[in-house]
C-alpha positions in Angstrom: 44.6 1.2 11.3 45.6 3.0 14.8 43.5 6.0 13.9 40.7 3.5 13.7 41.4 1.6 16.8 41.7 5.2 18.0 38.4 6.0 16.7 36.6 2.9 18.2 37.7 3.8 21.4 36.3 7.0 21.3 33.4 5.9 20.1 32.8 2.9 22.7 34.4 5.0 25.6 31.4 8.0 24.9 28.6 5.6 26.1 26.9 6.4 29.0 27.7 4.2 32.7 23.8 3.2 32.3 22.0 0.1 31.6 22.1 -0.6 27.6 19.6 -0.8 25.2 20.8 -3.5 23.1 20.0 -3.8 19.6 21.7 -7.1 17.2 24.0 -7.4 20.6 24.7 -3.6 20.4 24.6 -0.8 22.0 22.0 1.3 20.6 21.2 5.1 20.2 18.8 6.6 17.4 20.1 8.7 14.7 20.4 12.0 15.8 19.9 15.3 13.8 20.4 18.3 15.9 17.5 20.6 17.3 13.8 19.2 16.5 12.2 21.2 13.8 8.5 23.2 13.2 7.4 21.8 9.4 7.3 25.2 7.0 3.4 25.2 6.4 4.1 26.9 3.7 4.5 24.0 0.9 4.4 20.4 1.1 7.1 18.8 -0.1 7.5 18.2 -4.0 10.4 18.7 -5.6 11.9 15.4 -7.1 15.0 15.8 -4.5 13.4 15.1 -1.6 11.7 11.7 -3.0 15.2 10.0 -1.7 14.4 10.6 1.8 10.6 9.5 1.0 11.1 6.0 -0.5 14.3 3.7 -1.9 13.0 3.4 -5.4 12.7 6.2 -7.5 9.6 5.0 -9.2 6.8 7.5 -9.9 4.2 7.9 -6.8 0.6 8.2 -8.0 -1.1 10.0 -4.8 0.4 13.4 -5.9 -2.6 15.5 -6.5 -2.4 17.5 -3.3 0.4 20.4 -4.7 0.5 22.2 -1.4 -0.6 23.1 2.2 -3.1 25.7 1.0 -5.5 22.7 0.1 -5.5 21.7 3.6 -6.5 25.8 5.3 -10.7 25.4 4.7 -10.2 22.3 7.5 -8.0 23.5 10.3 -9.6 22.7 13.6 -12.9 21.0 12.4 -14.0 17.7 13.3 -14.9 15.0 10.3 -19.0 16.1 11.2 -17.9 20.0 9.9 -16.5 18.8 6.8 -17.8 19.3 3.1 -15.8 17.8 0.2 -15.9 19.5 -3.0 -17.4 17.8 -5.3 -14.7 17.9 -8.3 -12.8 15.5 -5.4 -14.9 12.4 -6.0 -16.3 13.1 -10.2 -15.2 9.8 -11.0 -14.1 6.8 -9.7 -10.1 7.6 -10.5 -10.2 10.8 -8.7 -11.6 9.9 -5.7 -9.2 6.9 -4.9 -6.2 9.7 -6.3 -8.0 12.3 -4.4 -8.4 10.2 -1.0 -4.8 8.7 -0.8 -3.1 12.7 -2.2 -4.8 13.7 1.0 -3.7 10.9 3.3 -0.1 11.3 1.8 1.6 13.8 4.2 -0.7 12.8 7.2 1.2 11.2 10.6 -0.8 9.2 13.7 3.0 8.3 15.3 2.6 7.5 18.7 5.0 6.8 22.1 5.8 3.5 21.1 5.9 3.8 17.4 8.2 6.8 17.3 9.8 8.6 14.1 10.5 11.8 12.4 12.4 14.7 14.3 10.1 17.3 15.2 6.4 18.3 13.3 5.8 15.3 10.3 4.1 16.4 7.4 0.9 17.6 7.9 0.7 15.4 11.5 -3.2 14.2 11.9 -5.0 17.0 9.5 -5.6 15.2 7.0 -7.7 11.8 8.3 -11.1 13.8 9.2 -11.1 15.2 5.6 -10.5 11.4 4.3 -13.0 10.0 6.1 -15.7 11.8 4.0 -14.3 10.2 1.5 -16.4 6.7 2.2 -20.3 5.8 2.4 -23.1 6.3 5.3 -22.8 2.4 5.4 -18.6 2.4 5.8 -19.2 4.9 9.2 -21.5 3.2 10.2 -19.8 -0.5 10.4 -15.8 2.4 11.8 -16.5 4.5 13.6 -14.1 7.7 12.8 -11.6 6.7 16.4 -11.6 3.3 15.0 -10.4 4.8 11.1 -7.9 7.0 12.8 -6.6 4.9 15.5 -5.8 2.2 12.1 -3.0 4.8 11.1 -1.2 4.2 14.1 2.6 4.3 13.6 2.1 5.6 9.8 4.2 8.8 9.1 4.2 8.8 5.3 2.0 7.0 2.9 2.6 6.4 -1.1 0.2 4.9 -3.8 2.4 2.8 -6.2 0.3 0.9 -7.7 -3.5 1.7 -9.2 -5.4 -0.4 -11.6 -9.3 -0.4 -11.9 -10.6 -4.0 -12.1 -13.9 -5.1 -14.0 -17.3 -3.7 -12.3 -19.5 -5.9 -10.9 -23.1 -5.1 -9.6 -22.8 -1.5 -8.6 -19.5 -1.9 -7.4 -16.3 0.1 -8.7 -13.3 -2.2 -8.0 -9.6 -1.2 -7.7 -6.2 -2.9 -6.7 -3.7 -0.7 -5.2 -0.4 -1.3 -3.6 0.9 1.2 -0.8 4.3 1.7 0.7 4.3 3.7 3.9 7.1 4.7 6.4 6.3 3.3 9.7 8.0 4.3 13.6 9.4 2.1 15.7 10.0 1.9 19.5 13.7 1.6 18.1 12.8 5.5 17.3 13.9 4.7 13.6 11.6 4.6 10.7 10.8 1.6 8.0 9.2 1.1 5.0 6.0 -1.6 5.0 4.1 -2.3 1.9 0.5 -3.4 1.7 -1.7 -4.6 -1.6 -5.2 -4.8 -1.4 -8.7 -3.6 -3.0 -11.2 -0.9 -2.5 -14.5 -0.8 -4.0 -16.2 2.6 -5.0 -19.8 3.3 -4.9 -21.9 5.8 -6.8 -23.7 8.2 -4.3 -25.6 10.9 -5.8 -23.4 11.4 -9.1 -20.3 11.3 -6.7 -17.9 8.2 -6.4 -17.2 6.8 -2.5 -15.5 4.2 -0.9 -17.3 1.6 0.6 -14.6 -1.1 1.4 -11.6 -1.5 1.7 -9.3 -4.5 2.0 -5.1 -4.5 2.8 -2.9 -6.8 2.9 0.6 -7.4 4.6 4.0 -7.8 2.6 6.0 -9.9 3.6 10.2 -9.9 2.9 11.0 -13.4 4.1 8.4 -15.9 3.0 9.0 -16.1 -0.6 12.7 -16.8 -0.2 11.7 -20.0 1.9 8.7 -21.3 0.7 8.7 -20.9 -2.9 6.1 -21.8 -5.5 3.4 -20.3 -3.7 4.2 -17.2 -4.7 5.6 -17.7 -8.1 2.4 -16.8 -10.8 4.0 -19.7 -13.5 4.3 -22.5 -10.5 0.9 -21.5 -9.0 -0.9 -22.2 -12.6 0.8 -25.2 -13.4 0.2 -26.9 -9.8 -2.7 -25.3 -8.5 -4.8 -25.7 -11.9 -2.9 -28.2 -13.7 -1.6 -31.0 -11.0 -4.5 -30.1 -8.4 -7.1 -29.5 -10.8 -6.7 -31.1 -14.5 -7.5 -28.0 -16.4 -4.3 -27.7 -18.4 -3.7 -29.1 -21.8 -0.6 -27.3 -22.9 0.5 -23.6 -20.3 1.4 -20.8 -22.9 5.0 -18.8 -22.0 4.4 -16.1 -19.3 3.6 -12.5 -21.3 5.2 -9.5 -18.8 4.3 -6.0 -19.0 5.7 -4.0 -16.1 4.2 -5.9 -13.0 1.4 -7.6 -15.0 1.3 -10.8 -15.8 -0.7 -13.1 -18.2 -0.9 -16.7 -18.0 -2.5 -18.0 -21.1 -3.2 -21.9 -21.0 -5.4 -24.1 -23.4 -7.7 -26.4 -21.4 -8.0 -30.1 -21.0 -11.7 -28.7 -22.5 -9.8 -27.6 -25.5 -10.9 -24.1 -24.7 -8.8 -21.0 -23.4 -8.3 -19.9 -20.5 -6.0 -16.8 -18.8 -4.5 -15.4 -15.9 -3.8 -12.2 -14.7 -1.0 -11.6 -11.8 0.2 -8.5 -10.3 3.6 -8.4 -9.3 4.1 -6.9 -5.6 7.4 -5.1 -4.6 8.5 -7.9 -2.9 8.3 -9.8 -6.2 5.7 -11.9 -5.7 2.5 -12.7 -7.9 -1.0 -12.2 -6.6 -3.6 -13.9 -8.8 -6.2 -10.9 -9.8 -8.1 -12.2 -12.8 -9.7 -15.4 -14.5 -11.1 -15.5 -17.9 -12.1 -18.4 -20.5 -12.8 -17.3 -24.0 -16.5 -17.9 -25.2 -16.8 -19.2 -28.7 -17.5 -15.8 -30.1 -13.7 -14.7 -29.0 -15.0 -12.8 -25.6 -12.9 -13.5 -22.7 -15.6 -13.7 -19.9 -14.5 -13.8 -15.8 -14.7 -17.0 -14.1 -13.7 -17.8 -10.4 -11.9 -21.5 -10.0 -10.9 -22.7 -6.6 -8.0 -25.4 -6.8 -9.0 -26.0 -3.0 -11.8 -27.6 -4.0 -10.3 -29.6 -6.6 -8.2 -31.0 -4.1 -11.3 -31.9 -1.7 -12.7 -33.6 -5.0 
């Protein structure tokens, strides 16, 4: 125990006679690694190892089709204007959202007040003008390309973790995706934030773009507080069977990895199911409706228990 009290000392006595930056009600000094460091442009980084320092989970990433730094060498030093994709980047509608977010994976916009990282990060702001020719005429024109990149402010690291293609409608190629990026700080330490949210592809001349996109923030505290909201089996039996009358008898909850299906037979006496993705913070986001026709299709529907509560 003295060695500790000896240690704590030491510790406490090595602070400088200046005004403290306080952090929980203590002092407060980032984590320090020695000399900054150039990034080797030689190689991204891939080898299963290094994933620790990237994320806590070990979980498989899906924005992995960039292998190395090569890819990038065709684009040093040109604007977004002086940029031509290949075309085997956007074939179909799975490789361009792989395609878009490999690209975006190693790419940094860390700024003075949302520090990280200790010395070059990845492959620091390359990477956004080659994404941005990733979307349509009609996405520039609505962001501009300082508007896009100043968006990545504070990201120093981006995964895909989550990737599933949702029906067509009209034209429109829908997906769901869930991200989990490493943010700075002005504490000069890094976190990891995770967003879910939807883009929708576009066919453009036998090529697939993006023509929206839509995120959505994560929250860590809400769901411990305020519960059934975010709970897929409380949300169908309040929302659609206390608000809005629709249930007859709710089916047990089927669970495949982070989907989840809600199958309930109807005060109509027909069937009806729900799809839920779970998020990494363990909550349900509703994604699908369906009834089943009397032929045995399930066929999409949209019902809104907010209106059932206005009725």
């Amino acid at each position: 125990m003295k060695y500790f009290r000896k240690w704590i000392n030491l510790t406490f006595n090595h602070y400088p006679r200046k005004k403290l930056n306080l952090v929980m009600g203590a002092p407060y000094e980032p984590q320090t690694f020695g000399q900054p460091v150039e990034r080797n442009q030689t190689s991204l980084i891939s080898t299963r190892d290094a994933e620790k320092y990237f994320r806590p989970s070990r979980l498989p990433i899906k924005n992995t089709l960039v292998k190395n730094s090569q890819f990038f060498d065709p684009y040093y030093e040109k604007n977004y204007k002086e940029i031509k994709l290949p075309a085997t980047l956007s074939r179909t509608p799975d490789e361009t959202v792989l395609n878009y977010f490999s690209i975006l994976r190693e790419a940094e916009n860390l700024t003075q007040n949302q520090l990280g990282g200790c010395g070059t990060v990845g492959m620091a702001k390359l990477p956004y003008p080659i994404a941005y020719n990733f979307f349509t005429k009609d996405y520039h024109k609505r962001v501009s390309y300082n508007e896009y990149l100043q968006s990545f402010a504070g990201i120093g690291h981006l995964n895909l973790i989550k990737m599933n293609r949702l029906p067509d409608e009209k034209g429109i190629v829908p997906y769901f995706i869930e991200l989990e990026s490493i943010e700075g700080s002005s504490k000069g330490v890094t976190y990891f934030a995770y967003y879910y949210g939807y883009v929708q592809l576009k066919k453009v001349q036998n090529l697939y773009k993006i023509d929206q996109m839509k995120l959505y923030g994560e929250d860590f505290l809400c769901a411990p507080y305020h519960l059934w909201q975010h709970d897929a089996e409380a949300v169908v039996g309040i929302m659609y069977g206390e608000w809005c009358k629709l249930i007859k008898k709710q089916l047990p909850t089927k669970q495949d990895g982070y989907v989840k299906t809600i199958d309930y037979i109807g005060t109509d006496g027909a069937n009806y199911r729900f799809i839920f993705y779970q998020l990494t913070n363990d909550t349900d986001v509703l994604i699908s409706q369906y009834k089943k026709d009397s032929e045995g299709n399930w066929n999409s529907i949209r019902i809104d228990p907010i209106k059932c509560l206005k009725n």
